[in-house]
C-alpha positions in Angstrom: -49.8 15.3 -13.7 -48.4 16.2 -10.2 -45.3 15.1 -11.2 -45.5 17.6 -14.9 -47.0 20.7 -12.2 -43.9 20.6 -9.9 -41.2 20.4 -12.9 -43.0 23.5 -14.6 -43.2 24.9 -11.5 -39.4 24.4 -10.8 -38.0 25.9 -14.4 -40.2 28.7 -14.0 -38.2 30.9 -12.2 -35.0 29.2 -14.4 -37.1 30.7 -17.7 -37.8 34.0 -16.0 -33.9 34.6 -15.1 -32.7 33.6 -18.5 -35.1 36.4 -19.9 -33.2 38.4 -17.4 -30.5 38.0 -18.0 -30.8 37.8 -21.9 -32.1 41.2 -22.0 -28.8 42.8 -20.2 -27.0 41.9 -23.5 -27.6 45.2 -25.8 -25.0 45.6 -27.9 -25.3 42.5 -29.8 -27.8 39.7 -28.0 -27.3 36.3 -29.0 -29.2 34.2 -31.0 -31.4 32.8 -29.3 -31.4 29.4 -30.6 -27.8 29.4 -28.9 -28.4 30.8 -25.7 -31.6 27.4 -25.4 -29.0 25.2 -26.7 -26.7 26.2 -24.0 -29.7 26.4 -21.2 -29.8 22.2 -22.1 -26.3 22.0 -21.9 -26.3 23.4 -18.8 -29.4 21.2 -17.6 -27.1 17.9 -18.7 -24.2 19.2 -16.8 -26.2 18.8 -13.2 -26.5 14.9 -14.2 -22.8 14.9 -14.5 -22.2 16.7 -11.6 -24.1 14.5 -9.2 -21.9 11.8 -10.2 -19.2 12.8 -7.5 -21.2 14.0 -5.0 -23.6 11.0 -4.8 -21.3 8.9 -2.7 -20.8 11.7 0.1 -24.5 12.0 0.9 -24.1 11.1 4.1 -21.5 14.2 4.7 -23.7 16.7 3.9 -21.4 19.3 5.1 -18.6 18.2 3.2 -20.5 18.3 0.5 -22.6 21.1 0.1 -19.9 23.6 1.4 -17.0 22.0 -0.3 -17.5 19.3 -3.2 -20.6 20.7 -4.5 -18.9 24.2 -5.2 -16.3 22.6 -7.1 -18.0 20.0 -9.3 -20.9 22.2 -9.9 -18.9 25.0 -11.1 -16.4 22.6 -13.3 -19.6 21.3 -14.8 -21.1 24.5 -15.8 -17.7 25.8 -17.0 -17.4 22.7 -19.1 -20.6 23.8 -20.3 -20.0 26.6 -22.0 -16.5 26.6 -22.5 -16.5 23.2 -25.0 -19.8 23.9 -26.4 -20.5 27.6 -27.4 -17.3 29.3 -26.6 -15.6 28.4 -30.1 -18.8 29.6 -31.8 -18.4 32.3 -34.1 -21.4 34.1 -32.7 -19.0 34.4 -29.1 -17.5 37.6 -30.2 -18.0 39.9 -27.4 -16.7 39.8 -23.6 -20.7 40.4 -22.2 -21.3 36.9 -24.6 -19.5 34.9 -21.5 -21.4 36.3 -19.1 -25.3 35.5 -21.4 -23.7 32.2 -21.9 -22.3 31.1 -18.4 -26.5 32.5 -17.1 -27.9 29.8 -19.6 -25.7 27.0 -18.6 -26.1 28.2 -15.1 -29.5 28.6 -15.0 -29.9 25.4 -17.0 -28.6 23.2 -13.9 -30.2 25.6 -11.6 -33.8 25.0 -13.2 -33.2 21.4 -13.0 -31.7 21.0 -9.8 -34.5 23.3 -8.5 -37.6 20.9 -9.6 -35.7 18.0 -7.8 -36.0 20.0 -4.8 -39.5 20.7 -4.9 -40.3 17.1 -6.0 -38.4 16.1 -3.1 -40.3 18.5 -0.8 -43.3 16.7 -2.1 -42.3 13.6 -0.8 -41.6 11.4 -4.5 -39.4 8.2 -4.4 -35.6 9.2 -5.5 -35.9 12.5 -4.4 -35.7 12.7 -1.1 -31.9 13.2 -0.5 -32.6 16.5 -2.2 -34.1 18.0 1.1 -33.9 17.1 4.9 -38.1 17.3 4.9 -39.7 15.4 2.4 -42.8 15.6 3.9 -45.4 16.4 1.5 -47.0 20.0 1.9 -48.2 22.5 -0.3 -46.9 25.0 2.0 -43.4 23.6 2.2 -43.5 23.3 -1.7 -44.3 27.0 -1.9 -41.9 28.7 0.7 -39.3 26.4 -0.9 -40.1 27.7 -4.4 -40.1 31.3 -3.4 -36.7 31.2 -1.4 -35.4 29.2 -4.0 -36.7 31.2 -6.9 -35.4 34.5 -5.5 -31.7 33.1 -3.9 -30.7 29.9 -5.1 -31.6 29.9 -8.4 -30.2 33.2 -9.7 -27.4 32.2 -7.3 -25.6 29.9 -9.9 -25.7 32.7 -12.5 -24.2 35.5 -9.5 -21.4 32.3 -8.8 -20.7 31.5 -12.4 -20.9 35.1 -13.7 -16.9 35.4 -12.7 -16.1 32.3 -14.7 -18.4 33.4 -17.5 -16.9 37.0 -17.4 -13.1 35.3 -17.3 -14.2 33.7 -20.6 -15.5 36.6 -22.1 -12.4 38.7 -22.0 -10.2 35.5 -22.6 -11.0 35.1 -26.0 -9.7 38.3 -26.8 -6.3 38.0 -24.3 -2.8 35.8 -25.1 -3.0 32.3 -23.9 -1.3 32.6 -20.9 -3.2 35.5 -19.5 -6.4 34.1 -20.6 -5.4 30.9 -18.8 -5.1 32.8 -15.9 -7.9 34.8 -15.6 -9.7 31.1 -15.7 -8.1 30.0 -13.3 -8.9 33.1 -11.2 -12.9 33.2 -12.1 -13.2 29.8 -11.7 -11.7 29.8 -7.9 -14.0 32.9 -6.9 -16.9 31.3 -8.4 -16.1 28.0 -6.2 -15.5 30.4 -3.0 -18.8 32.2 -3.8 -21.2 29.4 -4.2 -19.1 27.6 -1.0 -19.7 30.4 1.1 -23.4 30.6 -0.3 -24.1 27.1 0.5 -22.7 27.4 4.0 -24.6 30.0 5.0 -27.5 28.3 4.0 -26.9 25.5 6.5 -26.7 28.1 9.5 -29.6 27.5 11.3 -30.0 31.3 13.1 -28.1 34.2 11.5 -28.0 31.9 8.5 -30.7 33.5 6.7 -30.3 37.1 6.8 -26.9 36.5 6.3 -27.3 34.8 2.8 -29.9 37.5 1.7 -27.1 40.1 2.7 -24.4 37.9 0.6 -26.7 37.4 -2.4 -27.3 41.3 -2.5 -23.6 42.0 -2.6 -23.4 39.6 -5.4 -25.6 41.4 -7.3 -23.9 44.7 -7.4 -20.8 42.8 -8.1 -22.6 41.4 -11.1 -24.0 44.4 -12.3 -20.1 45.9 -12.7 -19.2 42.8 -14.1 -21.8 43.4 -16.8 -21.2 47.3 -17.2 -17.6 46.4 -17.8 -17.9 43.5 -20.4 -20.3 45.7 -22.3 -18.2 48.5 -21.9 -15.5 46.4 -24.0 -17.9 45.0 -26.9 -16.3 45.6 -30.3 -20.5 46.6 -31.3 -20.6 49.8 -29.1 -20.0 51.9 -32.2 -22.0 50.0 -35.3 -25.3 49.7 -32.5 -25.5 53.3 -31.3 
């Protein structure tokens, strides 16, 4: 029963953001059979992801500013790129962006329960925090800090991937190989820097609320511009 509470309790904010961010496509939103199937996707990718990073627990440096950033991303980028990118239904550059949230928030929703589970104190989750003791206190703060900054975060990090692979279905191979390249390596930087701040113990904090606020406006041009370029402008109006 406890162990059902906390995992509702740690997609909720997962569900909430994926309404979010579901609603910013206007043009033409996305079936939303698709965008779930990609939320689950995105869910399996965090399995595969802790693959790598399991053996480095004990550099927890290493691997939260550093190996996290890059698998995580990789594995949400896999996500959507050899799932729902090919679709027929991905036909518009704002479509990379709703997809990349679902896969993103997907891995968020499940890496968040782990979290709180771990806060709680259950076997096989503790590595997740640094305080497993159990407290419902604990269990909150962490759900409201998390809810509001970490989770949302993967979507802010993988937003420049997803809006790379919106507008490189429409571009030449080459370019569109680039711009990849490019959204992949500031998403990495992004969630790096993100996870850094987070382990600064005194200017840590409101330095990672500033961050995630900048991120934000960043990803609010990011969405004016891909739906400034949707081919459905015309035939929705």
């Amino acid at each position: 029963m406890i162990v059902t509470a906390i995992f509702l309790l740690g997609f909720s904010p997962g569900i909430f953001w994926l309404w979010y961010f579901y609603k910013k496509d206007k043009w033409e939103p996305e079936p939303k059979h698709l965008v779930v199937k990609t939320f689950f996707w995105g869910l399996l990718s965090a399995f595969i992801a802790a693959l790598p990073e399991l053996p480095f627990g004990e550099y927890r440096m290493f691997s939260l500013a550093f190996l996290a950033p890059v698998v995580e991303e990789l594995a949400k980028f896999f996500a959507v790129r050899y799932t729902i990118y090919n679709h027929i239904e991905f036909d518009e550059p704002m479509d990379g962006i709703t997809y990349a949230a679902a896969a993103a928030l997907g891995f968020a929703s499940i890496e968040n329960s782990l979290y709180l589970m771990g806060s709680y104190g259950f076997p096989f989750t503790d590595f997740m925090t640094q305080e497993p003791e159990a407290s419902s206190t604990r269990i909150f703060s962490l759900f409201v800090a998390r809810g509001l900054l970490s989770v949302p975060g993967h979507v802010l990090f993988s937003s420049s991937w997803g809006f790379a692979l919106g507008w490189a279905k429409f571009m030449d191979k080459q370019m569109a190989r680039r711009l990849l390249i490019e959204g992949y390596c500031i998403a990495v930087l992004l969630h790096g820097i993100f996870n850094f701040l987070g382990t600064v113990a005194f200017y840590g904090p409101p330095l990672l609320i500033g961050f995630v606020l900048l991120l934000w406006l960043l990803v609010r041009k990011k969405i004016t511009h891909a739906l400034a370029g949707s081919p459905h402008i015309k035939t929705s109006l």
